[in-house]
GUPA-671319 format. One line per 8 residues: number of its first residue (from 1); for each residue x, y, z of C-alpha. Coordinates in Angstrom, 3 decimals, padded with zeros to 6 digits. Layout:
N
NUM = X:Y:Z | ...
This chain:
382
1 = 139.782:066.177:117.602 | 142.494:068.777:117.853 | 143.778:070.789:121.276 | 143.758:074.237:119.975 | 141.004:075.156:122.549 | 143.120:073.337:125.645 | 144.520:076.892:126.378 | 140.807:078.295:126.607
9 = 139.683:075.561:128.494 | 142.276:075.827:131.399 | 142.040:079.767:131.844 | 138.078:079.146:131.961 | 138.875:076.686:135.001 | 140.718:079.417:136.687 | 138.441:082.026:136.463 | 135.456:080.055:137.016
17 = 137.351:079.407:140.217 | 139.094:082.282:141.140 | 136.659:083.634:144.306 | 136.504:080.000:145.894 | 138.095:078.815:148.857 | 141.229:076.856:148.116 | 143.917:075.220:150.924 | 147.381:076.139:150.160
25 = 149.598:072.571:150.258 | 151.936:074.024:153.219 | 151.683:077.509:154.461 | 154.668:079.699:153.181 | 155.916:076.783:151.010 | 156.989:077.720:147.621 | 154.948:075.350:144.940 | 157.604:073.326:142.792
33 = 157.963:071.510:139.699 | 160.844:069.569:139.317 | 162.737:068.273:136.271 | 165.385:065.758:136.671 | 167.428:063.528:134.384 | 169.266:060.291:135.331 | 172.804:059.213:133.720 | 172.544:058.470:130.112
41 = 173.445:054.522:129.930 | 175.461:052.548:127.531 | 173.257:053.355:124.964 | 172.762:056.908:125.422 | 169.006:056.361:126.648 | 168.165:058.397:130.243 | 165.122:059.195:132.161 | 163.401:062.919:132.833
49 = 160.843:062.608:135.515 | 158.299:065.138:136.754 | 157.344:065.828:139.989 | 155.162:068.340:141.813 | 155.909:069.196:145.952 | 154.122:071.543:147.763 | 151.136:072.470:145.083 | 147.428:072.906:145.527
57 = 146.137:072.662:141.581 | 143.123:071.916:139.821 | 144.786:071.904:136.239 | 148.121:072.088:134.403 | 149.863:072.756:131.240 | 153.282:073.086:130.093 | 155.536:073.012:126.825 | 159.112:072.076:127.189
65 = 161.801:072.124:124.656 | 164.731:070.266:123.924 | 167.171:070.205:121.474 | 165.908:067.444:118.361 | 170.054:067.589:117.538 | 171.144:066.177:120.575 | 168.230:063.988:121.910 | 165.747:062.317:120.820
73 = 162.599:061.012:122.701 | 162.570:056.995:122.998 | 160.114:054.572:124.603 | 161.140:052.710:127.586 | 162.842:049.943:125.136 | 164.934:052.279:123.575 | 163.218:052.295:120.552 | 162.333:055.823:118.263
81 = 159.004:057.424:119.754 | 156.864:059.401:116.905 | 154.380:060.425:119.665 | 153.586:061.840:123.265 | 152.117:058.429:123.970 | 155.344:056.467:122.935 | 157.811:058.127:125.024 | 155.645:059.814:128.046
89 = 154.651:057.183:130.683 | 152.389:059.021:133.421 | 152.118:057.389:137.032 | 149.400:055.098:137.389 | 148.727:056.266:140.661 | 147.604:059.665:139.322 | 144.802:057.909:137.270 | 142.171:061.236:138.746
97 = 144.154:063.389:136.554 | 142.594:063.625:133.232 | 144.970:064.002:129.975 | 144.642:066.573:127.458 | 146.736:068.121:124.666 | 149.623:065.972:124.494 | 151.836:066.756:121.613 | 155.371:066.063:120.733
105 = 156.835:067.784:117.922 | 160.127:065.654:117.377 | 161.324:067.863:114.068 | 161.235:070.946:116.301 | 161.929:069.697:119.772 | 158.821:070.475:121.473 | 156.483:069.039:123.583 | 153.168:069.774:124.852
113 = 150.998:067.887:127.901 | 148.010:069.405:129.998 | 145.681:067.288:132.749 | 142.781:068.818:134.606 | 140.846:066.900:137.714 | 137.226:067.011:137.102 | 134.798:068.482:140.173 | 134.043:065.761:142.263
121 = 136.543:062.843:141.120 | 137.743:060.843:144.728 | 140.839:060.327:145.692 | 143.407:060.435:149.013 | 145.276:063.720:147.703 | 141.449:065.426:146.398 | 139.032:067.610:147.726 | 135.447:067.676:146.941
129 = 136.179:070.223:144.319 | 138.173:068.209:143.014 | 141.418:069.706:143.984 | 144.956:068.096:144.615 | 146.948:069.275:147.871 | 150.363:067.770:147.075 | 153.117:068.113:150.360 | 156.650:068.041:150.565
137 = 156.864:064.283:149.983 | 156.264:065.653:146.194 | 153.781:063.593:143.484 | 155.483:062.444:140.668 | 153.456:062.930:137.530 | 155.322:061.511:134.626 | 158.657:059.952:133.545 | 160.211:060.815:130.023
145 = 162.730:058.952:127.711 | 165.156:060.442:125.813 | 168.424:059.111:123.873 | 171.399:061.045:123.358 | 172.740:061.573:119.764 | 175.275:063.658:119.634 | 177.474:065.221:122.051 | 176.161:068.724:123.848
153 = 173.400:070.092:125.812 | 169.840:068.916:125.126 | 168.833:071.814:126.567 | 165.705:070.684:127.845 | 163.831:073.464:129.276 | 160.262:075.374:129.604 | 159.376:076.369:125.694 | 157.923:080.074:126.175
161 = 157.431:082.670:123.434 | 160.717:084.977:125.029 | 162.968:082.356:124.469 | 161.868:082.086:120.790 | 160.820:078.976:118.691 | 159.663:076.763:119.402 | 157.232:077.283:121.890 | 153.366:076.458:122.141
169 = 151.519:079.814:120.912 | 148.609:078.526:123.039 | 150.068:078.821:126.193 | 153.001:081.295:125.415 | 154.359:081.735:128.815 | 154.994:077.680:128.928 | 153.766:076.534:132.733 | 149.742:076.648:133.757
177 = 149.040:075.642:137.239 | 145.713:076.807:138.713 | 143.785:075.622:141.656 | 140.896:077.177:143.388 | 142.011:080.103:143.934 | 143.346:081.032:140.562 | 146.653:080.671:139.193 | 149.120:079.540:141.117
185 = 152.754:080.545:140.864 | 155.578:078.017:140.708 | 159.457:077.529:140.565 | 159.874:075.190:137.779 | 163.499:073.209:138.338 | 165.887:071.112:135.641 | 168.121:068.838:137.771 | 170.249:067.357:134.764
193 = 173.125:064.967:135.104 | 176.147:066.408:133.768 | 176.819:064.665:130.512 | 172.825:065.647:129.726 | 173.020:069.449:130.072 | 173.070:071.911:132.661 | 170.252:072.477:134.901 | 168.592:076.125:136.349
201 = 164.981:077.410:137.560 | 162.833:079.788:136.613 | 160.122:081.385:138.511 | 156.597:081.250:136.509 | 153.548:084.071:137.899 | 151.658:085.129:134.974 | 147.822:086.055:135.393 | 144.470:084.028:133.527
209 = 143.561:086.067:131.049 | 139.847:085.927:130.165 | 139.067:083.148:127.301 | 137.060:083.979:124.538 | 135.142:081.074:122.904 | 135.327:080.329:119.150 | 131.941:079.531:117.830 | 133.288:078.022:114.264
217 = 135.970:075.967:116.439 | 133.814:074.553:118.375 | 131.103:073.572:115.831 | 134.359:072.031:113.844 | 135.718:070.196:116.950 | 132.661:068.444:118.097 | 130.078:065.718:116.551 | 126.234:066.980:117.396
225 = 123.390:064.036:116.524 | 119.603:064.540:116.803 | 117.187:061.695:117.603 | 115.689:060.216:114.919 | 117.937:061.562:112.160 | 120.396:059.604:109.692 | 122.505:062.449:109.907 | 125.277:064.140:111.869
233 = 127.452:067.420:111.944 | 131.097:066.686:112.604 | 134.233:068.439:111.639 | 131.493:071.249:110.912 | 129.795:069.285:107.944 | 126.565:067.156:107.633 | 127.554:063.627:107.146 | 125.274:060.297:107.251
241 = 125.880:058.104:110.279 | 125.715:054.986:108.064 | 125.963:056.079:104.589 | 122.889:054.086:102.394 | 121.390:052.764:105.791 | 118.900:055.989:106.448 | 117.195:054.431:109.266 | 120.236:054.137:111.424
249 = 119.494:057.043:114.034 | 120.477:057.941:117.241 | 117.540:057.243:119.503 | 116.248:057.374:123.083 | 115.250:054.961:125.953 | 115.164:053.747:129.511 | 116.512:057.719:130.167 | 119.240:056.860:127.886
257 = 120.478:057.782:124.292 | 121.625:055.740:122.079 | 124.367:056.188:119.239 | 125.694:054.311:116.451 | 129.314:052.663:118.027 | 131.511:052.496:114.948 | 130.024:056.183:113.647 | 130.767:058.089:117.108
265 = 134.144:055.729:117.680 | 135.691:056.638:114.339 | 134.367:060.399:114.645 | 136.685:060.941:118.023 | 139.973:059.160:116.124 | 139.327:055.605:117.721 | 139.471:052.109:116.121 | 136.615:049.809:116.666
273 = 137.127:045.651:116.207 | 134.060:043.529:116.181 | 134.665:040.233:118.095 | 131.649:038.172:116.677 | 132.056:035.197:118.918 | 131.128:037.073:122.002 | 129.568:040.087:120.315 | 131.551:042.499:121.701
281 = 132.898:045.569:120.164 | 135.946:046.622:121.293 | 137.136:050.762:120.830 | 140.760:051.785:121.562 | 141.679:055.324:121.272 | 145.287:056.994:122.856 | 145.971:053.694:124.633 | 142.989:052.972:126.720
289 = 140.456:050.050:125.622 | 136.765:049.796:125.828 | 135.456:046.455:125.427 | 131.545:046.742:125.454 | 129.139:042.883:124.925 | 126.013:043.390:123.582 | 123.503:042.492:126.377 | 125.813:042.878:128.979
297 = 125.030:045.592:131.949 | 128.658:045.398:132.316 | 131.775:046.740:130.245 | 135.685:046.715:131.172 | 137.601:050.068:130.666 | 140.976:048.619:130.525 | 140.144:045.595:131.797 | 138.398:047.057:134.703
305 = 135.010:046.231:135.198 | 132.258:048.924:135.206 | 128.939:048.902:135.552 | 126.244:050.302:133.263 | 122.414:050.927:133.694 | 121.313:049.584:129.804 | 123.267:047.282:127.469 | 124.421:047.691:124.199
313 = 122.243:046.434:121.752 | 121.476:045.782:118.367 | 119.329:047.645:115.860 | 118.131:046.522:112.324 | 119.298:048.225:109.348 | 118.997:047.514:105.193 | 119.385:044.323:103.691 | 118.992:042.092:106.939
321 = 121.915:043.832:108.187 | 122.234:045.071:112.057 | 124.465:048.103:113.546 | 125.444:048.017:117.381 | 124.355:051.147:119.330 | 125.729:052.057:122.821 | 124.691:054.247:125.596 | 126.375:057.318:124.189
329 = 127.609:058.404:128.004 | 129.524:055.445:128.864 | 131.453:054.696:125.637 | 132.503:058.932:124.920 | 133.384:059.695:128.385 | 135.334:055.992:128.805 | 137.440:057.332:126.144 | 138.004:061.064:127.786
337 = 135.054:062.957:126.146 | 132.251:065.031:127.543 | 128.293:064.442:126.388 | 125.350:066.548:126.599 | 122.524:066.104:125.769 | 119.921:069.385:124.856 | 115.946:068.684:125.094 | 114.814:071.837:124.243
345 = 117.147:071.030:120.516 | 116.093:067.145:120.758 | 120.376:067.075:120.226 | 123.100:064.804:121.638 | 126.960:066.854:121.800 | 129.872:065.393:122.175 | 132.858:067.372:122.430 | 136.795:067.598:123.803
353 = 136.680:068.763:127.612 | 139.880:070.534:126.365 | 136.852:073.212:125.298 | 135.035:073.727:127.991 | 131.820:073.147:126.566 | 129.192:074.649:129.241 | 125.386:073.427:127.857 | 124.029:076.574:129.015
361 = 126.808:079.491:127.335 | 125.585:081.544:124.835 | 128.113:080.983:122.508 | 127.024:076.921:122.941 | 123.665:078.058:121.936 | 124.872:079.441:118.776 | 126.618:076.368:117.431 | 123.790:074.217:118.768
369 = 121.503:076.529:116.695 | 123.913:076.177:113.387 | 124.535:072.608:113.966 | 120.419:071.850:113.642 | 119.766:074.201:110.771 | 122.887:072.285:108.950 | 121.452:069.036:109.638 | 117.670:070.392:108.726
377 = 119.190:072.135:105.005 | 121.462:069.431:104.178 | 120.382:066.045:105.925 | 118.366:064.821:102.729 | 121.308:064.676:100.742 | 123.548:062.761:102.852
């Protein structure tokens, strides 16, 4: 699923927000994101980290850019990176920070990362909001590798629509950081070595700006399913969940739905792998790993154990053959989703948090509506 409603989704969190009470991280502090490089080494390879002192937040975003002529973003080995993933290693400890709409553009020098903390999520640093009070001691939030190319400056720097291309038209003014009070502003810092560029700060304080939802984006970005149909809407067409195999549906029980594992897997841009010794399907998608045994009240999120309240199981399909359906809840939001289910529609949604899906918004009910008249026109012919 694409990002292009990350933008949307943040600003919602901040207005949503705005009137609650929030705890500034020291009074009179100035909030702080800093930037800074270590010595390129024999090889030319360095380190960027990122860290955040003296911040309340809720959610972030930011686009930097760098210059693709002069650097180029490596993995810790050294080795070429073609993707956020490759070359972006967050801290482990900040594992309550959810990751959205990371993008590296390596032709053009730009790179794009959010995270938000979801309402609720524990943690030493969070609130009951779920809401991050960072001191003076400073959180560091991720560590980038880059590898030097050519001599100059790799003029790595906050990617905003003044400065010209490229920048990230979603969130022109390049830095988002909002906690419960709204947005908050920051002093954004590039502490280079000298052989990497020259450093500076700049002072970010622009205002949310009311989002306005997309209903065609979000009926193209998410994957709706009724009980007891064959078919689906994703990518804002009907398709069958198991093409030939009409009486694989997602269904309901024990208070829990059910969904076809390789269908909804494949749908969100993961791989599934089918270990039939142990009868386990296994689902990576943007490095993490869900390993889910049918039978088992139990499945590991990389390699952690978690518990579940019904087991995967199997159901029959055509030709003797059998399809594995999961809880729907466990396995989407193990890999970062949101679910909802609607009663009144008899439908299950999974979408991108990046959108800010809210079961109850009018513009929700809209693609909810569309999504069941597609599937009630066009399901017999898929």
């Amino acid at each position: 699923m694409r990002k292009r409603g990350l933008a949307c989704f943040l600003l919602l969190l901040v207005c949503l927000t705005a009137c609650l009470p929030g705890t500034l991280a020291a009074e009179g502090s100035t909030a702080r994101v800093v930037f800074e490089s270590s010595e390129p080494d024999a090889d030319g390879c360095f380190q960027v980290t990122m860290t955040m002192y003296d911040v309340t937040f809720r959610v972030y975003q930011f686009a930097l850019r760098y210059d693709p002529a002069v650097v180029t973003p490596v993995g810790p080995d050294g080795a070429a990176a073609g993707s956020f993933g490759a070359f972006a290693r967050k801290n482990p400890e900040t594992d309550w920070i959810n990751t959205v709409g990371t993008q590296l553009n390596a032709e053009t020098g730009l790179i794009d990362f959010s995270g938000y903390i979801m309402p609720g999520t524990q943690g030493e640093l969070l609130d009951q909001l779920g809401q991050a009070t960072v001191g003076s001691d400073g959180l560091l939030i991720y560590t980038f590798y880059f590898k030097k190319v050519a001599e100059g400056d790799a003029a790595i720097q906050v990617a905003t629509q003044e400065k010209g291309e490229p920048y990230r038209p979603a969130c022109p003014q390049g830095v988002i950081v909002a906690g419960e009070e709204g947005e908050v502003p920051v002093t954004v810092t590039f502490q280079m070595a000298e052989s990497v560029g020259p450093g500076g700060s700049e002072d970010f304080t622009g205002q949310p700006q009311e989002p306005v939802k997309d209903a065609d984006e979000l009926l193209n970005e998410g994957i709706f399913l009724k009980i007891g149909g064959h078919a689906a809407v994703a990518d804002g067409g009907v398709v069958a969940i198991y093409p030939g195999e009409p009486n694989v549906t997602a269904y309901a029980h024990d208070n829990r739905t059910f969904v076809p594992i390789r269908f909804v897997s494949e749908e969100l841009g993961a791989q599934v792998e089918w270990e039939n010794d142990t009868q386990t399907a296994v689902i990576t998608k943007d490095g993490r790993t869900v390993r889910m045994q049918v039978g088992a009240l139990t499945y590991t999120l990389d390699g952690e154990e978690k518990a579940m309240d019904v087991p995967a199981e199997f159901t029959p399909s055509v030709g003797g053959n059998f399809r594995t359906m999961v809880p729907v809840r466990f396995v989407t939001e193990a890999l970062g989703y949101q679910v909802e289910w609607d009663q009144t529609r008899n439908l299950v949604v999974i979408m991108d948090p990046s959108y800010g899906w809210d079961p109850a918004g009018e513009t929700e009910g809209q693609v909810m509506n569309e999504a069941v008249r597609l599937m009630t026109m066009y399901g017999g012919f898929v």
